[in-house]
VEXZA-661857 format. One record per residue: residue number from 0; x, y, z of N, C-alpha, C in turn. Coordinates in nm, 2 decimals, always signed. Example, Ala and Ser with C-alpha at 12.3 -4.5 7.8 and 13.67 -1.06 7.14 Angstrom:
BEGIN
REC nr n.xx n.yy n.zz ca.xx ca.yy ca.zz c.xx c.yy c.zz
REC 0 +1.32 -0.57 +0.78 +1.23 -0.45 +0.78 +1.32 -0.33 +0.78
REC 1 +1.28 -0.22 +0.71 +1.37 -0.11 +0.71 +1.29 +0.00 +0.79
***
This chain:
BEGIN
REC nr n.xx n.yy n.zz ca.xx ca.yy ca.zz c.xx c.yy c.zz
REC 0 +0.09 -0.12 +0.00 +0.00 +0.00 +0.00 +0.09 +0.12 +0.00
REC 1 +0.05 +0.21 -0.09 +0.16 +0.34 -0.09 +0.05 +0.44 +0.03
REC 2 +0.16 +0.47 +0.14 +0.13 +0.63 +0.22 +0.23 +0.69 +0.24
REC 3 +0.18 +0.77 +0.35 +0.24 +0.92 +0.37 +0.23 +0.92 +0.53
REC 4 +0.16 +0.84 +0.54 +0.10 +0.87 +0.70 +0.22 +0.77 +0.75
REC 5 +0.27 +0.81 +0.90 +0.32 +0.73 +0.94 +0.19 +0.68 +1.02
REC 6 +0.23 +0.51 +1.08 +0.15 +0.43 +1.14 +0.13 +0.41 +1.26
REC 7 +0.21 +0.51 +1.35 +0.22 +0.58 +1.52 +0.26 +0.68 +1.51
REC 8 +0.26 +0.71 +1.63 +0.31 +0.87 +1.64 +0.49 +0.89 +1.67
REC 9 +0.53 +1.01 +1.60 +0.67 +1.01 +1.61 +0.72 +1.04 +1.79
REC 10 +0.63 +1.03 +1.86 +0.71 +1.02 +1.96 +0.70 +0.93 +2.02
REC 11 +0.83 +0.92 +2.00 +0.93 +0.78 +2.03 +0.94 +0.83 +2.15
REC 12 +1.01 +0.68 +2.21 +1.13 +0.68 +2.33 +1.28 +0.63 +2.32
REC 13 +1.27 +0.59 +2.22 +1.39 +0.49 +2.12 +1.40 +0.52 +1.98
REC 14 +1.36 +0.62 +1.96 +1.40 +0.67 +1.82 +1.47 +0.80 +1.78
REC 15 +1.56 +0.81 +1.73 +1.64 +0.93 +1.71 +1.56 +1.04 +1.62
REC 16 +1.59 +1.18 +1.67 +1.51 +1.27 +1.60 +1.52 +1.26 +1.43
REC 17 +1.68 +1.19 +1.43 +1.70 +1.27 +1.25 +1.60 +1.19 +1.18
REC 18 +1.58 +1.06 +1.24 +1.51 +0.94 +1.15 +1.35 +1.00 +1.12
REC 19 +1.32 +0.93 +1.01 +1.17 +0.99 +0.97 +1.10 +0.84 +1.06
REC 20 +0.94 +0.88 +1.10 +0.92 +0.81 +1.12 +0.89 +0.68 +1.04
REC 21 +0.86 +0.57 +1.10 +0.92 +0.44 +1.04 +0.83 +0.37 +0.93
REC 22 +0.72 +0.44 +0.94 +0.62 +0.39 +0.83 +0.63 +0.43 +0.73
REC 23 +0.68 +0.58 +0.75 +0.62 +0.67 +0.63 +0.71 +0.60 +0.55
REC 24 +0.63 +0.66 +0.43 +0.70 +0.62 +0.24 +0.72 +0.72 +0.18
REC 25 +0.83 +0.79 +0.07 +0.79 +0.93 +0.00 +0.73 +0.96 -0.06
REC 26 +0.62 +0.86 -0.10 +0.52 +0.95 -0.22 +0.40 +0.93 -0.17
REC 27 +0.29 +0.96 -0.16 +0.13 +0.92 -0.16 +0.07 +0.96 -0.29
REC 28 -0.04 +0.90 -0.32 -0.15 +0.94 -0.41 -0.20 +1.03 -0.34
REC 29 -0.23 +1.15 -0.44 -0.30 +1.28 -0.39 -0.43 +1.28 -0.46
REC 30 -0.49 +1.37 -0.40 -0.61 +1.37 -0.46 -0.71 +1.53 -0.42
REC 31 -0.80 +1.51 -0.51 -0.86 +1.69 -0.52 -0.90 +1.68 -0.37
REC 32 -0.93 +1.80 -0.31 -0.96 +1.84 -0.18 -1.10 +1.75 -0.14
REC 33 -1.08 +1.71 +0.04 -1.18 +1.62 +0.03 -1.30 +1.70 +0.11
REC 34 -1.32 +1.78 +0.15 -1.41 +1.91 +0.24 -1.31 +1.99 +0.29
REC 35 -1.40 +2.06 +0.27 -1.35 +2.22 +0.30 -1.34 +2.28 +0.43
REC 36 -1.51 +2.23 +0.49 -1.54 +2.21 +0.60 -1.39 +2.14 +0.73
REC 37 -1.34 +2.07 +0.69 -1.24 +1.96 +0.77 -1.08 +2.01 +0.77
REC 38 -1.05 +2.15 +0.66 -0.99 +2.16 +0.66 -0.97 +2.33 +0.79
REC 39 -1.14 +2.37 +0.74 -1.17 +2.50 +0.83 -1.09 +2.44 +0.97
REC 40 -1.13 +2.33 +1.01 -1.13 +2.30 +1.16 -1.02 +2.23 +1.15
REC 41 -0.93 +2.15 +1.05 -0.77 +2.14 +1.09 -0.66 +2.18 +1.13
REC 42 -0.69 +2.31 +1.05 -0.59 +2.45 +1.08 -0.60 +2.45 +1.24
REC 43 -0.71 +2.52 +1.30 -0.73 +2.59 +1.44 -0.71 +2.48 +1.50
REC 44 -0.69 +2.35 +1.52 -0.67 +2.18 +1.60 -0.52 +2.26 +1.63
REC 45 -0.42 +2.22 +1.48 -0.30 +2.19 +1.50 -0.25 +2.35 +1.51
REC 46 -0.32 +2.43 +1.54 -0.26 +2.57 +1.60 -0.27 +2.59 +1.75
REC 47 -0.36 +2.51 +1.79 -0.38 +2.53 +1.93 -0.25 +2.44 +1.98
REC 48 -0.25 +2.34 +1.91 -0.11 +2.24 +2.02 +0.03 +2.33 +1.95
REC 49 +0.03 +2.38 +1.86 +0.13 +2.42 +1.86 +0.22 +2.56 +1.94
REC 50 +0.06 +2.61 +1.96 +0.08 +2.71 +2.10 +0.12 +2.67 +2.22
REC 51 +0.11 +2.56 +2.27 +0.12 +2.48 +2.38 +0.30 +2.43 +2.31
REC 52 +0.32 +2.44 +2.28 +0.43 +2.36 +2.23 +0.55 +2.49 +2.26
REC 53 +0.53 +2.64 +2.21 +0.56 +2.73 +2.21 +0.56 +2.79 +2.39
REC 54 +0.46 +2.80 +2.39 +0.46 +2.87 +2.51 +0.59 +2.75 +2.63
REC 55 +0.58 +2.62 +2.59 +0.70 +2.53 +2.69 +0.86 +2.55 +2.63
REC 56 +0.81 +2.61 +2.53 +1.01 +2.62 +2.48 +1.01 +2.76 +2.53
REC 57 +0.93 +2.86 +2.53 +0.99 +2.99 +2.55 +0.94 +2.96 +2.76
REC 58 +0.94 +2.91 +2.81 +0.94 +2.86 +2.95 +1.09 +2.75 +3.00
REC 59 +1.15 +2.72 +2.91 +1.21 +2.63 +2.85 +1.38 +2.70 +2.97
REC 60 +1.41 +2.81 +2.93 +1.48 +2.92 +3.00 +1.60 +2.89 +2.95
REC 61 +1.64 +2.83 +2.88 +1.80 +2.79 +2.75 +1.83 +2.64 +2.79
REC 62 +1.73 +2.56 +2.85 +1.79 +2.48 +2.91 +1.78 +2.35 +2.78
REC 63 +1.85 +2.37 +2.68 +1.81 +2.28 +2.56 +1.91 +2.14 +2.59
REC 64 +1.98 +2.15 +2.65 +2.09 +2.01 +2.67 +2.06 +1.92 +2.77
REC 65 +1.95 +1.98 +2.85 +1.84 +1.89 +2.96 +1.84 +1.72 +2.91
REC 66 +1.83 +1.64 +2.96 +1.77 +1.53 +2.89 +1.61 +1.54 +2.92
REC 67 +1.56 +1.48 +2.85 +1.44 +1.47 +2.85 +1.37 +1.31 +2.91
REC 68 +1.25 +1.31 +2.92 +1.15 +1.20 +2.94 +1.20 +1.05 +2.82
REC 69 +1.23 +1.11 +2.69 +1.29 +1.06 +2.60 +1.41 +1.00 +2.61
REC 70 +1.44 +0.88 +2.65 +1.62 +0.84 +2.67 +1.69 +0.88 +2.53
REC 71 +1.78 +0.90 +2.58 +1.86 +0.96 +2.53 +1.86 +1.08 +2.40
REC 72 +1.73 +1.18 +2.49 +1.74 +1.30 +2.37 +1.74 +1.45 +2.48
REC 73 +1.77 +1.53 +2.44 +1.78 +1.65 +2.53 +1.68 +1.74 +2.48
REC 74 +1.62 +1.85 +2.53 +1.53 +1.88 +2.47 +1.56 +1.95 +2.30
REC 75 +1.68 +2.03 +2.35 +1.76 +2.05 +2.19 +1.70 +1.93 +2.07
REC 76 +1.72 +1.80 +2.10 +1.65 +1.71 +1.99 +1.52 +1.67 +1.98
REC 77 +1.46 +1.69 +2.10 +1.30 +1.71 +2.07 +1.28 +1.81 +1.97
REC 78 +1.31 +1.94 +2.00 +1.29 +2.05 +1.88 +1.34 +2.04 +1.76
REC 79 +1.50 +1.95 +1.73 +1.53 +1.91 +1.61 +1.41 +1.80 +1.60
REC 80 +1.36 +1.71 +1.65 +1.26 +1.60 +1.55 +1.15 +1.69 +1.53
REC 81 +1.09 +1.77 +1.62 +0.98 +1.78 +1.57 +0.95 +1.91 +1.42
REC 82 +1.08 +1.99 +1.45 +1.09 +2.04 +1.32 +1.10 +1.94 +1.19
REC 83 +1.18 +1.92 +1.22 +1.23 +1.79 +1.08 +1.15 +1.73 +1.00
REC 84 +1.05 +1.66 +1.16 +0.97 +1.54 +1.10 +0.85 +1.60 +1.03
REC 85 +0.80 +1.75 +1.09 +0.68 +1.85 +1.01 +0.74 +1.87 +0.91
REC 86 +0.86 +1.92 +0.85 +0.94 +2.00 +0.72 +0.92 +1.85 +0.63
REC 87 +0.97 +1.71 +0.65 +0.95 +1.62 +0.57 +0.82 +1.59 +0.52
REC 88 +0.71 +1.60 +0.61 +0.62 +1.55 +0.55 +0.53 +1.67 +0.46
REC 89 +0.57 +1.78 +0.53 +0.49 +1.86 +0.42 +0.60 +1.88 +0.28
REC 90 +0.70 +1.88 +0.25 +0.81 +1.88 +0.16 +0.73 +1.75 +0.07
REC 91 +0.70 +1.65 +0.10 +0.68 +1.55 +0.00 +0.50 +1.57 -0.05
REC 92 +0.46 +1.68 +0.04 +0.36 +1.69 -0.04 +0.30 +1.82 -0.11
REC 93 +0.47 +1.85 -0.12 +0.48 +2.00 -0.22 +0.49 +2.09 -0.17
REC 94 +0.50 +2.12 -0.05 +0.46 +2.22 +0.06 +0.60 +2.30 +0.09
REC 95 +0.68 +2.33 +0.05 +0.81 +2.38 +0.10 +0.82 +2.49 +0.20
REC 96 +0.86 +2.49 +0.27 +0.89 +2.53 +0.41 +1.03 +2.60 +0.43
REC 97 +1.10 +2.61 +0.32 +1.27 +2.68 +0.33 +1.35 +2.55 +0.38
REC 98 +1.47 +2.60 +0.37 +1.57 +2.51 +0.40 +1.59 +2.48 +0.50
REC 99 +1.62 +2.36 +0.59 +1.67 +2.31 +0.72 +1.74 +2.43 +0.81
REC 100 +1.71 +2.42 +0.93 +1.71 +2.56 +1.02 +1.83 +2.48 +1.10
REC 101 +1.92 +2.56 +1.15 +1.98 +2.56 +1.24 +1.94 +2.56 +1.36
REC 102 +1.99 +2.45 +1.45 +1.88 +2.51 +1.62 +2.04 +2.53 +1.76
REC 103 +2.07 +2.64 +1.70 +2.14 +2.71 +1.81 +2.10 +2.75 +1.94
REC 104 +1.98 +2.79 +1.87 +1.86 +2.91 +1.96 +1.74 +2.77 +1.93
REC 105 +1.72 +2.69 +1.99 +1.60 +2.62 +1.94 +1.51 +2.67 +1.95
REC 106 +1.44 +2.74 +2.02 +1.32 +2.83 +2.03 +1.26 +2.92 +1.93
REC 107 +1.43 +2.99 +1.89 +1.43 +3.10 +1.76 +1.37 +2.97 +1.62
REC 108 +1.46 +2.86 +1.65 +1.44 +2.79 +1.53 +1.27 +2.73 +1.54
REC 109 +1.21 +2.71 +1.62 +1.08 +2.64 +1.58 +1.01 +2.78 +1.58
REC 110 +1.03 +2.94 +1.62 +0.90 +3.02 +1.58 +0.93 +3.04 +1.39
REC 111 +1.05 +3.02 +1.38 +1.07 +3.02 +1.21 +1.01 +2.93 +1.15
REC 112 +1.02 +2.83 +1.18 +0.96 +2.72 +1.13 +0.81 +2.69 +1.12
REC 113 +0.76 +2.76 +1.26 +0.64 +2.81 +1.27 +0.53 +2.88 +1.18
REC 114 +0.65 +3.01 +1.19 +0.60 +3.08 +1.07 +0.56 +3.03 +0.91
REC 115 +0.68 +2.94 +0.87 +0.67 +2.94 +0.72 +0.56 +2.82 +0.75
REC 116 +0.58 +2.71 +0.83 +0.42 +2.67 +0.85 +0.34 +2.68 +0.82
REC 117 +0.29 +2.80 +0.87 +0.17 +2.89 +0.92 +0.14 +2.92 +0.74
REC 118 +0.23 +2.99 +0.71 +0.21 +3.06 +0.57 +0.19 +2.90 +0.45
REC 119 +0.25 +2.81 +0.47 +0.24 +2.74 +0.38 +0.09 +2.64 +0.40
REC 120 +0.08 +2.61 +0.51 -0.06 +2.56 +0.50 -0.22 +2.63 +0.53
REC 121 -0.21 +2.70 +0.40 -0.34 +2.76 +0.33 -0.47 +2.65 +0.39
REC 122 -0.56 +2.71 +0.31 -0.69 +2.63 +0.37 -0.69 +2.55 +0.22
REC 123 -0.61 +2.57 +0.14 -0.65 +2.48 +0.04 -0.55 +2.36 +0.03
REC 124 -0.42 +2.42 +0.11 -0.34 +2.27 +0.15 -0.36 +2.19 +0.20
REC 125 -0.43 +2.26 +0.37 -0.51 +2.16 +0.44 -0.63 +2.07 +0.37
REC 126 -0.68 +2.10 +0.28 -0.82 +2.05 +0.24 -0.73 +1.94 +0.12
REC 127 -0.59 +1.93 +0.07 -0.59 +1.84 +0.00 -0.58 +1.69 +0.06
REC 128 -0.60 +1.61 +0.02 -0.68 +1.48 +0.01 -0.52 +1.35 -0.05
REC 129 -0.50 +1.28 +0.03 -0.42 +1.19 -0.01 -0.42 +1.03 +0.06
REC 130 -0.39 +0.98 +0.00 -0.41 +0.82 +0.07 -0.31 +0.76 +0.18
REC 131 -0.41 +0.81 +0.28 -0.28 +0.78 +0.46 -0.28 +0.62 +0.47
REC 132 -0.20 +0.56 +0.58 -0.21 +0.49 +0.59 -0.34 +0.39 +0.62
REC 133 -0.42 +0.45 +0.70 -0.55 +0.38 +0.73 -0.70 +0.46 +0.63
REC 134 -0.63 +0.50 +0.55 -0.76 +0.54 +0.46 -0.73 +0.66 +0.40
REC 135 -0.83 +0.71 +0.30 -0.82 +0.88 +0.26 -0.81 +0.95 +0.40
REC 136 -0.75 +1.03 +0.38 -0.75 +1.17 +0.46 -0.67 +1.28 +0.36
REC 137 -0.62 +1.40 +0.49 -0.60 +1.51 +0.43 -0.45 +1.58 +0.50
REC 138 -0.40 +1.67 +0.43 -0.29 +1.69 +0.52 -0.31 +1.80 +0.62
REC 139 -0.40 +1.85 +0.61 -0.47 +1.92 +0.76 -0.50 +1.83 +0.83
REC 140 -0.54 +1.77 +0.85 -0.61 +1.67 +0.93 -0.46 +1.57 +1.01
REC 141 -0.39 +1.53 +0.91 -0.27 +1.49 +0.97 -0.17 +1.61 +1.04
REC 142 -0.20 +1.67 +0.97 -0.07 +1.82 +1.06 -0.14 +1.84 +1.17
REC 143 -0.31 +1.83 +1.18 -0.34 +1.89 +1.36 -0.33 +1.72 +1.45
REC 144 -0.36 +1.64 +1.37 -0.40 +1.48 +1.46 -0.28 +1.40 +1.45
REC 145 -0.18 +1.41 +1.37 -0.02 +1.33 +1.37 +0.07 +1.43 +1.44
REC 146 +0.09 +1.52 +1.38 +0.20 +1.58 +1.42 +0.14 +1.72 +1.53
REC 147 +0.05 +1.79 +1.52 +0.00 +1.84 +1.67 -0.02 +1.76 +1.76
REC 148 -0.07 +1.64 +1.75 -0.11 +1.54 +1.87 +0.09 +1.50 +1.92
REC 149 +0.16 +1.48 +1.83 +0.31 +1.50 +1.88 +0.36 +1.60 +1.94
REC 150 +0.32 +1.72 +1.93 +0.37 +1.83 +1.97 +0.31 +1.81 +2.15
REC 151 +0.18 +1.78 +2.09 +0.14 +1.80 +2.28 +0.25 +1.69 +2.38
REC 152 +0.22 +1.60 +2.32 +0.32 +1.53 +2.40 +0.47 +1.54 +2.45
REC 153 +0.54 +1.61 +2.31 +0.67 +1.65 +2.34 +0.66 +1.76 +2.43
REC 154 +0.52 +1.81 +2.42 +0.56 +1.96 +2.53 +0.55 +1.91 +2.70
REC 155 +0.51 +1.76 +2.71 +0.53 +1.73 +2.81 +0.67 +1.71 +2.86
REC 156 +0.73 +1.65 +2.76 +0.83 +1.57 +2.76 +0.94 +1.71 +2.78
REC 157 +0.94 +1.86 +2.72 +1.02 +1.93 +2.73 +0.99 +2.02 +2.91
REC 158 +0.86 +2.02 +2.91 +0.81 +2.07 +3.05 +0.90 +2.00 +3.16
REC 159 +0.89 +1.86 +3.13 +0.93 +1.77 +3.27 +1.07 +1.81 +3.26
REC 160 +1.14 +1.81 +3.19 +1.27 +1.83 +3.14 +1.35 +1.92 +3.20
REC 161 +1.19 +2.09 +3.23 +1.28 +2.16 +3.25 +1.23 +2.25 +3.36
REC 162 +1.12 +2.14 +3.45 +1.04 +2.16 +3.55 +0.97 +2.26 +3.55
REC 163 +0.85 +2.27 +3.39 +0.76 +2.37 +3.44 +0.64 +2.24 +3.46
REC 164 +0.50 +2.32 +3.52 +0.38 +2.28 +3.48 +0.35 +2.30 +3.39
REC 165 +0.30 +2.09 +3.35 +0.20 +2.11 +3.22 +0.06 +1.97 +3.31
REC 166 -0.03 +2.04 +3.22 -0.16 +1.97 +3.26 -0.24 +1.98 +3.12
REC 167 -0.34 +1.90 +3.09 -0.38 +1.92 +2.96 -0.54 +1.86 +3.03
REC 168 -0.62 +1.88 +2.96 -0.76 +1.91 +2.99 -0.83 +1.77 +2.98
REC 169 -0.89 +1.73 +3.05 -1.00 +1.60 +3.00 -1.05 +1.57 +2.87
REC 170 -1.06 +1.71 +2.82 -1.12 +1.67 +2.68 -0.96 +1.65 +2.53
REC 171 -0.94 +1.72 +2.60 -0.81 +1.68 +2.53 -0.75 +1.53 +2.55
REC 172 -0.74 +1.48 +2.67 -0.66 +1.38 +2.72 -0.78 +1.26 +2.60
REC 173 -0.91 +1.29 +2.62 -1.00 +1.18 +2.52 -1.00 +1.19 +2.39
REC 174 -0.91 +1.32 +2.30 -0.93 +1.35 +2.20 -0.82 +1.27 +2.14
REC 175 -0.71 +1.28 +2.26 -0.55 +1.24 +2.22 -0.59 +1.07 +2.21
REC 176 -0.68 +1.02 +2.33 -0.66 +0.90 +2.33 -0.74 +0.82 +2.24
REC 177 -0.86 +0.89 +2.19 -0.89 +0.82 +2.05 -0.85 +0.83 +1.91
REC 178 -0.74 +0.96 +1.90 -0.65 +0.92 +1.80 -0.57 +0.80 +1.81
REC 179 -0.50 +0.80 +1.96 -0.40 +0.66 +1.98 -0.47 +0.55 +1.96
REC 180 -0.60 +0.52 +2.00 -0.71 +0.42 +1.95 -0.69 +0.35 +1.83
REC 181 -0.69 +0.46 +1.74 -0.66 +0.44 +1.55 -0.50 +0.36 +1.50
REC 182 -0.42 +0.36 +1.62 -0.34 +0.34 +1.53 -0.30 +0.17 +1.63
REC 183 -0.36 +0.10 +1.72 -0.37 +0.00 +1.75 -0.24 -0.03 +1.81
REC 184 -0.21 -0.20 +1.78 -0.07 -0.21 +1.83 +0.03 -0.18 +1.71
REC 185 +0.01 -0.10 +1.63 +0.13 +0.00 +1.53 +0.17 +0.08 +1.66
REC 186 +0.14 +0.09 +1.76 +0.18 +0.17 +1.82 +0.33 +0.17 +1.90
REC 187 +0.32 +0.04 +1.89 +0.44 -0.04 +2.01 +0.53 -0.12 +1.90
REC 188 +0.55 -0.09 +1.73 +0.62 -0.13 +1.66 +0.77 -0.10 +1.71
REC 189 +0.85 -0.20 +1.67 +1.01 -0.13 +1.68 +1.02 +0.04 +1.63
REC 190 +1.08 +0.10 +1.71 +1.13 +0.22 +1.68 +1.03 +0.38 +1.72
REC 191 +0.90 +0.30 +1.74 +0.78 +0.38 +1.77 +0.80 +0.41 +1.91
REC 192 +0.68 +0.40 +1.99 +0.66 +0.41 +2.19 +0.70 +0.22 +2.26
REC 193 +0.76 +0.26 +2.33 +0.81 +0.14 +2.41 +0.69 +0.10 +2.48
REC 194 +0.68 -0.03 +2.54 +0.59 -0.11 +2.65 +0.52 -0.03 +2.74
REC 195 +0.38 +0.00 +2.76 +0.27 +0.11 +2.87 +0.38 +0.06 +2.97
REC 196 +0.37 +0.12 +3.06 +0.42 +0.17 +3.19 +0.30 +0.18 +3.28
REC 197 +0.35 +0.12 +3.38 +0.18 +0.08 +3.51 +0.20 +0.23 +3.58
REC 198 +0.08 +0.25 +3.61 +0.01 +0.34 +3.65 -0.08 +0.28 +3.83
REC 199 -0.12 +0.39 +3.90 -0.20 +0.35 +3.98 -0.32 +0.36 +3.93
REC 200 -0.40 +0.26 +4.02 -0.53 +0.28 +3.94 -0.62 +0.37 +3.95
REC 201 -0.59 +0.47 +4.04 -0.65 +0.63 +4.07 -0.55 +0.72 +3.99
REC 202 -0.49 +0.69 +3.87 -0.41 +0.77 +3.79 -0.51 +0.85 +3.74
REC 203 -0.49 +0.99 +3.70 -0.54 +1.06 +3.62 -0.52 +1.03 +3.46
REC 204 -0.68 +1.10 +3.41 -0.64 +1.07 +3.25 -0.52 +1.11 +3.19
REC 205 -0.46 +1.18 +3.22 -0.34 +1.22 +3.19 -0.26 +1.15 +3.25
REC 206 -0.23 +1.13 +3.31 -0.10 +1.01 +3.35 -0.12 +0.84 +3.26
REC 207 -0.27 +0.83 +3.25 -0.26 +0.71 +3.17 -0.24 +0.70 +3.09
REC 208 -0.25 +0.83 +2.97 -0.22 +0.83 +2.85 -0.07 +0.84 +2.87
REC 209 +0.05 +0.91 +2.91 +0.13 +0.92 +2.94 +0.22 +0.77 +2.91
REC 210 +0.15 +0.69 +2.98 +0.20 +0.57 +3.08 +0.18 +0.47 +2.92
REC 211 +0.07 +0.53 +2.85 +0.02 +0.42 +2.76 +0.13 +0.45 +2.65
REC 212 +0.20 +0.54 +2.63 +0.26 +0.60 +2.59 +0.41 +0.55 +2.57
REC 213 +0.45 +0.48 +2.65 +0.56 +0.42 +2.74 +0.61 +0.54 +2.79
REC 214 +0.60 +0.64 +2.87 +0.61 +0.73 +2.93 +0.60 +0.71 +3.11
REC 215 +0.70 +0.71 +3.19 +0.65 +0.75 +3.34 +0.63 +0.87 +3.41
REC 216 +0.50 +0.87 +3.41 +0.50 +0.98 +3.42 +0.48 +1.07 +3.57
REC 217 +0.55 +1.04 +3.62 +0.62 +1.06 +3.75 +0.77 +1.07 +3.73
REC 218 +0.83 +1.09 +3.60 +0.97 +1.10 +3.55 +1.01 +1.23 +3.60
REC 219 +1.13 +1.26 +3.68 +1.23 +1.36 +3.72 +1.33 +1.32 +3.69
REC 220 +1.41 +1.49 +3.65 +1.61 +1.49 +3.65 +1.70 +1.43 +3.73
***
């Protein structure tokens, strides 16, 4: 089957930022825009987590060589994957974004990256239509539910890192966890999320997701 979609989400615990994630392929079948409607409401999804993603790096306070929740990534390479892994997949579906950023200043580098983002995914980008892994979809739809739904998570993973508060809302914690729903046990493939991690059973929705995640989420420096 040719896609685009990877088949879990790129946040790993065991995978290196440079790597693409493990499913994806470089080409998809495209196709004319599949509602208009879906793209209205993809844009504002994957803007909201990427505010959240923002607001923990400039909280962040330079501390980019932290290790992170992630073995062996500091938060410096959370910001290099998650740039990267956005720039690849919209690059293969024509979307150019400028050339690979430097992350000296990692914070400088994801509001740049941000930016041409922002400008490159029009409502008519969002609304185009390509064949993902588990069916038609759209690359709006994947920029707010693959790679926003990653961003929220790395902003945990940069938070804990660098001891601020993060908490994320009930409805979000159900929104996140019926995307992870979709992608079954692709989830726990080599190179994807490692083995759930036990939880108490008075955990919050958030810590289970976390935990489902292969995440402990009671993790400290």
């Amino acid at each position: 089957m040719t896609t685009d979609q990877p088949t879990a989400p790129a946040s790993t615990t065991d995978h290196r930022p440079s790597d693409e994630p493990s499913a994806a392929a470089p080409d998809a079948t495209q196709h004319d825009t599949i509602d208009r409607a879906d793209a209205d409401d993809a844009v504002p999804r994957f803007t909201a987590r990427t505010a959240r993603f923002t607001a923990v790096l400039d909280g962040a306070a330079g501390s980019w060589d932290a290790p992170t929740p992630c073995d062996g990534w500091t938060v410096r390479d959370v910001v290099e994957h998650v740039v990267s892994t956005e720039r690849d997949f919209l690059g293969r579906h024509g979307v150019h974004v400028g050339e690979a950023l430097a992350t000296t200043d990692p914070a400088a580098a994801w509001r740049e990256h941000l930016t041409a983002v922002t400008e490159g995914l029009s409502r008519e980008v969002a609304a185009r239509g390509y064949d993902g892994w588990f069916g038609p979809t759209t690359i709006g739809d994947t920029m707010a539910d693959f790679y926003g739904w990653d961003l929220v998570v790395h902003s945990w993973d940069v938070a804990r890192a660098t001891s601020q508060e993060w908490v994320i809302d009930e409805e979000e914690v159900r929104s996140m966890s019926a995307t992870t729903d979709g992608w079954g046990e692709a989830l726990y493939s080599e190179g994807i999320c490692t083995a759930p991690v036990d939880v108490p059973d008075d955990a919050s929705g958030q810590d289970r997701l976390l935990a489902r995640l292969g995440r402990d989420p009671y993790w400290s420096r």
